[in-house]
C-alpha positions in Angstrom: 0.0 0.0 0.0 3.0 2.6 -0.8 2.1 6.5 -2.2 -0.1 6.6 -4.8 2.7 9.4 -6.1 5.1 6.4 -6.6 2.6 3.9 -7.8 2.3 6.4 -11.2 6.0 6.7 -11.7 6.5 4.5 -14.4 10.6 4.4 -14.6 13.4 5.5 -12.8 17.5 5.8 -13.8 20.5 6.3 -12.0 23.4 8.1 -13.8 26.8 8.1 -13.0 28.8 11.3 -11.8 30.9 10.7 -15.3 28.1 11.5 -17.2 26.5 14.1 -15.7 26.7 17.8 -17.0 29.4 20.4 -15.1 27.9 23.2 -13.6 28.2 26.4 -15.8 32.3 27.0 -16.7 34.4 30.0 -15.1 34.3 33.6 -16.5 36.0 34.4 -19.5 40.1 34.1 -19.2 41.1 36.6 -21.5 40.3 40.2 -21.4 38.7 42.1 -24.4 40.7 42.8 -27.2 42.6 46.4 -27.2 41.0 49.3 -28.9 42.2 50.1 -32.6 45.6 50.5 -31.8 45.3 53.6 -35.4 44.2 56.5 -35.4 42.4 57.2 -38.9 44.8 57.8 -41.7 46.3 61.2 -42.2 44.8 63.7 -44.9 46.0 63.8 -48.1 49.4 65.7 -48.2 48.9 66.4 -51.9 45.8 68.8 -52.7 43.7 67.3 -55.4 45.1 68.4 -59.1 43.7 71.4 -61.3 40.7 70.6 -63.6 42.6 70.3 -67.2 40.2 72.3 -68.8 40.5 76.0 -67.3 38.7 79.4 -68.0 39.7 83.1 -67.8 37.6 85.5 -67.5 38.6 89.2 -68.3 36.2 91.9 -67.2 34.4 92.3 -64.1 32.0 94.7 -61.9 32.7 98.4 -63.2 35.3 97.3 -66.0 32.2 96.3 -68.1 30.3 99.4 -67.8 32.5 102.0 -66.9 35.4 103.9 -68.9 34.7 101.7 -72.0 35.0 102.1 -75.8 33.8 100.2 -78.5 35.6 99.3 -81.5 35.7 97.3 -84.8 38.3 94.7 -83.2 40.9 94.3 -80.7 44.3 92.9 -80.5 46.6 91.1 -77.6 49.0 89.2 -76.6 48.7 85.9 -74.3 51.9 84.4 -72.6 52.8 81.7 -70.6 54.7 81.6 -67.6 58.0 80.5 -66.8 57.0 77.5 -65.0 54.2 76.6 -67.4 54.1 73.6 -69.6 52.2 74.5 -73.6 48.4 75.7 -73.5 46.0 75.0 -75.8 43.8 77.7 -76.4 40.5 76.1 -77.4 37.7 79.3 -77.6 37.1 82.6 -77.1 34.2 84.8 -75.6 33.7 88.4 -76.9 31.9 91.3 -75.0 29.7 93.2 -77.7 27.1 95.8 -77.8 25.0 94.3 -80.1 22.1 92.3 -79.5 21.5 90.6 -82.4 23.6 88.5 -84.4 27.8 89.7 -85.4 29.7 88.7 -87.8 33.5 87.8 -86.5 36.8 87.1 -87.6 39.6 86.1 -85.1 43.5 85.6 -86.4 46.1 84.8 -84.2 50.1 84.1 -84.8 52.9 83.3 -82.5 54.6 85.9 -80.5 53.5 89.6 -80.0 51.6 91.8 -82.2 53.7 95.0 -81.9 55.1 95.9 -84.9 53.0 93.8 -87.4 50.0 96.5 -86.7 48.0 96.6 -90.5 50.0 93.2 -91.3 47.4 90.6 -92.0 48.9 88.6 -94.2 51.5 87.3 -90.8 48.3 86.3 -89.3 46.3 83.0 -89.6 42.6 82.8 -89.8 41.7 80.5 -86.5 37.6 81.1 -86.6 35.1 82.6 -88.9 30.9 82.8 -88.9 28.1 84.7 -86.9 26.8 84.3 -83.7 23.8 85.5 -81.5 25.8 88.4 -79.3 24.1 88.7 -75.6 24.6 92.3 -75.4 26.0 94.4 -72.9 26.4 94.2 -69.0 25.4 97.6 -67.6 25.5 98.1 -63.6 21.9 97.6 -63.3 22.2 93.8 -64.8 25.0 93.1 -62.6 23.6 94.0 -59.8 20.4 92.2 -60.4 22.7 89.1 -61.5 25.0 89.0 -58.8 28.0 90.4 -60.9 27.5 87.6 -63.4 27.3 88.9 -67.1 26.6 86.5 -70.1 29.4 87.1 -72.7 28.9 85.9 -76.4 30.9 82.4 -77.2 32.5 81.4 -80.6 31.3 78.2 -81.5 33.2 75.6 -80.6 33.2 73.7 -83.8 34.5 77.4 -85.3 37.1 77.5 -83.5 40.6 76.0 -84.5 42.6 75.6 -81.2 46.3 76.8 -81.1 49.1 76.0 -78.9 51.0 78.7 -76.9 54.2 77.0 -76.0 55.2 76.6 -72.2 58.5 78.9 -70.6 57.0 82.1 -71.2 56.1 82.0 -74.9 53.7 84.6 -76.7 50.6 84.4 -79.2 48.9 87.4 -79.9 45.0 87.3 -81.0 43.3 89.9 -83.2 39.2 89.8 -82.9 37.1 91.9 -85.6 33.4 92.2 -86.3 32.2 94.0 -89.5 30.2 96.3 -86.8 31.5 98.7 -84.6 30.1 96.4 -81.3 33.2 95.3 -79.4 33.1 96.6 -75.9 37.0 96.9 -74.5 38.1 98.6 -71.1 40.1 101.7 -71.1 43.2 100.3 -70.0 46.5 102.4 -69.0 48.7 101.4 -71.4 50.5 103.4 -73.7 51.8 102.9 -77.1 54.6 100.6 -76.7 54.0 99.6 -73.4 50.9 97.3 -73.8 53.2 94.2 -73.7 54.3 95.4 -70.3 50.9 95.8 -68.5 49.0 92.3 -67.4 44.9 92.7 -67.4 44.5 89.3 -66.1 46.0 85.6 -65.5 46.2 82.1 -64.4 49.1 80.2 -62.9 50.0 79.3 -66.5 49.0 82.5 -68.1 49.1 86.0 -68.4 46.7 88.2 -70.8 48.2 91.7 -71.6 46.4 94.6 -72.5 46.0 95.1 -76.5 
């Protein structure tokens, strides 16, 4: 007449101590790894290279409405730096009065233009056709624009691009329109000394007044 609690057990086992589990094992026995032992890399040392293709632009603010003349054509001289390797010049922008279409001629040879003044014939034809000229920039415009004025662009495909070799070569450029539309800035050049006087630049070139 034993427990009714044992009469329902239906098996019972022994096990041995071999086989039973270990209770749970110790705490880890190795610390955490270090930290990065780097810092990040430094920044580059060399700042990222020039775009190949660069721009110059001329005239700005008060240069393009005040003391200014207009002309058939204008002629300058471009040069290169000492330092700098040969540029390809590969278009043009003019500043015109007109507002309508201008017909253009632009002819270029190597080194300066003084002393060939009236000689065409030492100059070579580089671009040729008519173009939609955007007008002039007066102070209003540039002020409602931010200072930004919209020349007039030769077209590419009009344009044959010259060289101006590097080490402080010259070209000089000659621009003419059948109208009397060019804008230019009243520089302070002299006769004779326009080669002398820089308008504007780049690190590889420097445009003298014509």
């Amino acid at each position: 007449s034993g427990s009714s609690y044992f009469e329902r057990v239906e098996d019972l086992r022994a096990t041995s101590k071999g086989t039973a589990t270990n209770r749970p094992t110790s705490t880890p026995t190795g610390s955490p790894t270090l930290e990065p032992s780097n810092s990040p890399t430094p920044a580059p040392s060399i700042p990222p290279t020039r775009a190949f293709e660069q721009s110059i632009q001329t005239g700005f603010g008060p240069n393009l409405y005040s003391r200014i003349s207009r002309s058939y054509g204008i002629v300058f001289d471009i040069k290169t730096t000492p330092e700098s390797p040969t540029v390809a010049i590969e278009g043009l922008d003019i500043y015109s009065s007109s507002t309508s279409n201008v017909t253009y001629e632009i002819w270029t040879k190597e080194g300066s233009w003084q002393g060939f003044e009236g000689k065409l014939e030492d100059f070579t034809k580089i671009a040729e056709g008519e173009v939609e000229s955007a007008g002039e920039c007066t102070e209003e415009y540039l002020t409602a624009n931010n200072g930004e004025c919209i020349f007039t662009s030769i077209p590419f495909d009009n344009f044959q691009a010259v060289p101006i070799f590097g080490g402080g070569a010259t070209r000089s450029f000659y621009i003419t329109l059948q109208s009397k539309e060019i804008v230019y800035s009243i520089g302070n050049s002299t006769e004779g000394s326009a080669e002398m006087t820089i308008w504007s630049g780049s690190p590889e070139l420097e445009i003298y007044e014509g």
